[in-house]
C-alpha positions as CSV (number, residue, x, y, z in Angstrom):
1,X,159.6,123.0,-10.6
2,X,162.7,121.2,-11.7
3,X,163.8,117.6,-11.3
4,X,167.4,117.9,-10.2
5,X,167.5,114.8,-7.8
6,X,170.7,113.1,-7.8
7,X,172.5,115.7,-9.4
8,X,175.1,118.0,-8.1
9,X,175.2,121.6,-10.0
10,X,178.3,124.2,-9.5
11,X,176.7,127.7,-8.9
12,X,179.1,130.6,-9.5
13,X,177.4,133.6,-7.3
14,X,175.1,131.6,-5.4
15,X,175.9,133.7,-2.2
16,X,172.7,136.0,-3.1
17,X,170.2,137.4,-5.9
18,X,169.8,135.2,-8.9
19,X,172.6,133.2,-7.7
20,X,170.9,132.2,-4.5
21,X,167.6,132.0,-6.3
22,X,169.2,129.1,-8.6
23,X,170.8,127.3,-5.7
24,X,167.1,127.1,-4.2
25,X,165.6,125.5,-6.8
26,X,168.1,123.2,-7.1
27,X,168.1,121.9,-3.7
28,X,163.9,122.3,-4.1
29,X,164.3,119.8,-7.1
30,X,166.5,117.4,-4.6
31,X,169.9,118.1,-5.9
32,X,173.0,119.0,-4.1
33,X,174.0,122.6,-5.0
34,X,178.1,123.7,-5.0
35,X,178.2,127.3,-4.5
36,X,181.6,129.3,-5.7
37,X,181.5,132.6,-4.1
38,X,184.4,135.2,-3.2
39,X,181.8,136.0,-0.5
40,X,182.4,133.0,1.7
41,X,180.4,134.3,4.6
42,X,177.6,135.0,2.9
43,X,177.8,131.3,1.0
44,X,178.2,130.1,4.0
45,X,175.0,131.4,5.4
46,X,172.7,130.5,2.3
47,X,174.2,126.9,2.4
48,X,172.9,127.2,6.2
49,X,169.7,128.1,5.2
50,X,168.8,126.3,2.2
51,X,170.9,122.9,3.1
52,X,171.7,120.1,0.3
53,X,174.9,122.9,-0.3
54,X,178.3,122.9,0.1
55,X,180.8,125.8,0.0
56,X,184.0,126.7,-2.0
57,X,185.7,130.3,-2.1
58,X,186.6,131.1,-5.7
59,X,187.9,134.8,-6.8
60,X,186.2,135.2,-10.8
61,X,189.2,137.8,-11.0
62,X,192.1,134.9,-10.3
63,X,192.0,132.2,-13.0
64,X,194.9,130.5,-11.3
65,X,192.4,130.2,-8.0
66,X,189.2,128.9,-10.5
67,X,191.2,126.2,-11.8
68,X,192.3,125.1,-8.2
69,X,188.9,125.8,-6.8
70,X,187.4,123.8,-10.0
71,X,189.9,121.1,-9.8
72,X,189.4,120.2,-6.0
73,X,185.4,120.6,-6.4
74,X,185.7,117.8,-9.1
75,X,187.8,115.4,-7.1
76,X,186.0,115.9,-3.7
77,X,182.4,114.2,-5.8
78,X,181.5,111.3,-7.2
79,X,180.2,113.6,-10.3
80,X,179.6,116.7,-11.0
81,X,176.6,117.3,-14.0
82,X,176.2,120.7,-14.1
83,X,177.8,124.3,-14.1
84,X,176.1,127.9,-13.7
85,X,178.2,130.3,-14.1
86,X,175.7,133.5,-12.3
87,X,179.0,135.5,-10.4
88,X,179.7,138.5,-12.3
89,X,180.0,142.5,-11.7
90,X,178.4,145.8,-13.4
91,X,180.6,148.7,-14.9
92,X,178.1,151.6,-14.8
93,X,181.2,154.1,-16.8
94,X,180.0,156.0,-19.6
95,X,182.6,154.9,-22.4
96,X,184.3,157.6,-22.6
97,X,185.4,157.7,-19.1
98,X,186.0,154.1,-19.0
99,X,189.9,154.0,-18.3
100,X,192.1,150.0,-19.1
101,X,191.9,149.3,-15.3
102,X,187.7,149.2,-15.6
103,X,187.8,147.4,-18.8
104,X,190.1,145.1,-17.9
105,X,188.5,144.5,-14.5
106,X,184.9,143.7,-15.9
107,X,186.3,141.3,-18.5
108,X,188.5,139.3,-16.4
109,X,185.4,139.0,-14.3
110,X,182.8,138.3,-16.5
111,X,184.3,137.1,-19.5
112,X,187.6,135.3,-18.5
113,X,186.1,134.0,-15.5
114,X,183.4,132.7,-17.5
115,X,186.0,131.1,-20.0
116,X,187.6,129.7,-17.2
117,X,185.1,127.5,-15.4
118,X,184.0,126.4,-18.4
119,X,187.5,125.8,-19.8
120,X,188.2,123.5,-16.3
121,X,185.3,121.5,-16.6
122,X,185.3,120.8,-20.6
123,X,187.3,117.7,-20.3
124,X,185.5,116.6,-16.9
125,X,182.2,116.7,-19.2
126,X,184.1,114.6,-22.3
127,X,184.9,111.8,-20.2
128,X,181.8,111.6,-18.4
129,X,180.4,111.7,-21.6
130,X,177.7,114.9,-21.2
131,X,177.1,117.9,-18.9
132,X,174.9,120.9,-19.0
133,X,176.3,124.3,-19.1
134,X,174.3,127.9,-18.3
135,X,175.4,131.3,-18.2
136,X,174.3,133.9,-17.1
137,X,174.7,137.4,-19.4
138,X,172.7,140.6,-19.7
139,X,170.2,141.7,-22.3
140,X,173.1,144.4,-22.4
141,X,175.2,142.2,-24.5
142,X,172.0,142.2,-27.2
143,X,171.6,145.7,-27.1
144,X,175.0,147.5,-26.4
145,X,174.4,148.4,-22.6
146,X,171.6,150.6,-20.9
147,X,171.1,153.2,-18.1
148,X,172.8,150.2,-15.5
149,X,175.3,148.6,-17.5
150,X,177.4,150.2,-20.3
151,X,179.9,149.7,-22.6
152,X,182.3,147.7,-20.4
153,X,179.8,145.3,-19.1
154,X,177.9,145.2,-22.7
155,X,181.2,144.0,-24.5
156,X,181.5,141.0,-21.2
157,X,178.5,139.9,-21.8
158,X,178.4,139.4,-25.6
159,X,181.2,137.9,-24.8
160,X,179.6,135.2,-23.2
161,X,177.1,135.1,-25.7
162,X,179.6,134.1,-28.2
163,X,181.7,131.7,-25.8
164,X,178.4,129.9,-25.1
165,X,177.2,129.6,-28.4
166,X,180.8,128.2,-29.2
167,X,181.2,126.1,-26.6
168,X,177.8,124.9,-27.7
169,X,178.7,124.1,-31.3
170,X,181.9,122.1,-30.2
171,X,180.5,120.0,-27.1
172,X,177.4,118.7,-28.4
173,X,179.2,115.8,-30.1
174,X,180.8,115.4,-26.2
175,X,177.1,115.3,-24.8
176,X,177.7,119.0,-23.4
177,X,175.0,121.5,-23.8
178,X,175.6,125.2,-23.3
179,X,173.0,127.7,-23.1
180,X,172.9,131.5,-21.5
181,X,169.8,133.9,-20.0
182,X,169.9,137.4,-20.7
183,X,167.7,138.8,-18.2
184,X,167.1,142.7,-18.2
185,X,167.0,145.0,-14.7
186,X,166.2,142.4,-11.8
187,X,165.8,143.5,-8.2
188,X,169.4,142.1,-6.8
189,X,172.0,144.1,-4.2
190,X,173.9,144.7,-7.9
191,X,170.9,146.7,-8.9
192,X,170.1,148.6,-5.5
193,X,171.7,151.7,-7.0
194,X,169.5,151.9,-9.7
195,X,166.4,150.8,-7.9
196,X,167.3,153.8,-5.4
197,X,167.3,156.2,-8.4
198,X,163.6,157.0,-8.8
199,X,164.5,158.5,-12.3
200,X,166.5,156.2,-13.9
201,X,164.6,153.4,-12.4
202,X,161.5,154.7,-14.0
203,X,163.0,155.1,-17.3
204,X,164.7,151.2,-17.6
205,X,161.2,149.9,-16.4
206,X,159.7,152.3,-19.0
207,X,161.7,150.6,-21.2
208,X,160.2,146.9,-20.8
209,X,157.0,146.5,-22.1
210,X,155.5,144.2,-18.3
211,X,156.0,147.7,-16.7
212,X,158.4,146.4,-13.7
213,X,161.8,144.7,-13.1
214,X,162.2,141.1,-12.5
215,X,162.5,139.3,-9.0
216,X,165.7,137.0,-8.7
217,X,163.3,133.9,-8.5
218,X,161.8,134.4,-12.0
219,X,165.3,134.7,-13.6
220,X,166.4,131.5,-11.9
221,X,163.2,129.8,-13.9
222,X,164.9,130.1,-16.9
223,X,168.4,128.9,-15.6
224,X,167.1,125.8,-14.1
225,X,165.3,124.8,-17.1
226,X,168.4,125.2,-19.3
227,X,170.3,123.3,-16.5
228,X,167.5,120.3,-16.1
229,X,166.8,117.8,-18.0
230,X,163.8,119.5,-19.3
231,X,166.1,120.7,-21.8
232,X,167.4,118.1,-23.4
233,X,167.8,118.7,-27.0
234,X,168.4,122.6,-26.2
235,X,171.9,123.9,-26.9
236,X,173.2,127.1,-27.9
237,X,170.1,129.2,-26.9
238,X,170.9,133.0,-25.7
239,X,167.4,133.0,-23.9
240,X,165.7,136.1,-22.9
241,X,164.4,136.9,-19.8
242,X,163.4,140.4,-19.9
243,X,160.2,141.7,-19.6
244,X,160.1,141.7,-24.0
245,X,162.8,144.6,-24.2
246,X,164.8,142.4,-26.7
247,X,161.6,140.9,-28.6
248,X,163.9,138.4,-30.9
């Protein structure tokens, strides 16, 4: 649906679910996708099925190893116009079991590692005068955490709210857009436990006034448009993609 020809787009996650949806429809739209994945193999294997990809192992947990991975990815092309930040985990602890090596974990992951690709490609984006910038949180971060994702995971991810907003308000006058999707309960491996829970499942679908969870593809909609061109003059938008749970 996108126009992406020309273009080469980082995707962090793009090994599977949303991730892999997003690479799709950027090599759909004829642009080369870059997928960063601590999951090499399975990178590997949707580069091989999808094509216009190529392949970098990055660890989200190691910001020593992003800024290498980032660094190397930006000297092996021409140019790089995008970055999607979709790699993340869930922390499913009720807060008051949640111990420092959980929080920290689902930070550094979400949060720092977030930061961090962003942080390595901020000065890329200045002198090559513009770039467009999507993350992807949670409608957790909006509304504190749910039955999936709790306290940990809420905190990340209005984390990245705010880092996007910010990064928002200081890039524009570089040309750099930044913009997030908050999608609610998708069907993705990260969700299988939940989807496998017949009661919980039913109560986080009850929960969203469509009556079902999302598929990955209909949450990549959303990222591509914020990472086309189809958004020009959007920046700083936390856009829902949730069924109407958050309604703002």
């Amino acid at each position: 649906m996108f126009d992406f020809t020309g273009k080469t787009i980082l995707v962090t996650g793009g090994a599977q679910g949303i991730g892999k949806e997003t690479v799709r429809g950027i090599v759909n739209g004829g642009g080369h996708a870059v997928i960063l994945d601590i999951n090499e193999q399975g990178a590997k294997a949707t580069a091989q099925e999808l094509g216009g990809c190529s392949v970098y192992k990055m660890d989200l947990s190691n910001t020593e190893n992003i800024r290498e991975v980032m660094a190397k990815v930006l000297a092996d092309f021409d140019r790089v116009d995008g970055l999607i930040n979709v790699g993340g985990v869930i922390s499913k602890v009720p807060f008051q079991e949640i111990s420092d090596a959980e929080w920290d974990r689902t930070l550094r992951i979400n949060l720092t590692g977030t930061f961090t690709t962003c942080s390595a490609i901020y000065p890329y984006f200045i002198e090559k005068k513009g770039g467009r910038i999507v993350n992807v949180s949670s409608v957790a971060g909006k509304i504190g955490g749910g039955l999936l994702g709790t306290a940990a995971y809420a905190t990340s991810k209005a984390g990245v709210n705010g880092l996007t907003k910010a990064i928002a308000k200081e890039g524009g006058k570089y040309g750099i857009s930044c913009n997030a999707v908050c999608p609610s309960f998708t069907m993705t491996s990260m969700t299988q436990s939940l989807a496998e829970d017949a009661e919980k499942s039913a109560k986080v679908i009850g929960m969203i006034p469509l009556g079902r969870a999302a598929q990955p593809e209909e949450i990549a909609q959303m990222i591509l448009f914020f990472a086309s061109d189809a958004a020009s003059f959007v920046n700083g938008e936390i856009g829902d993609c949730d069924g109407g749970i958050v309604l703002d």
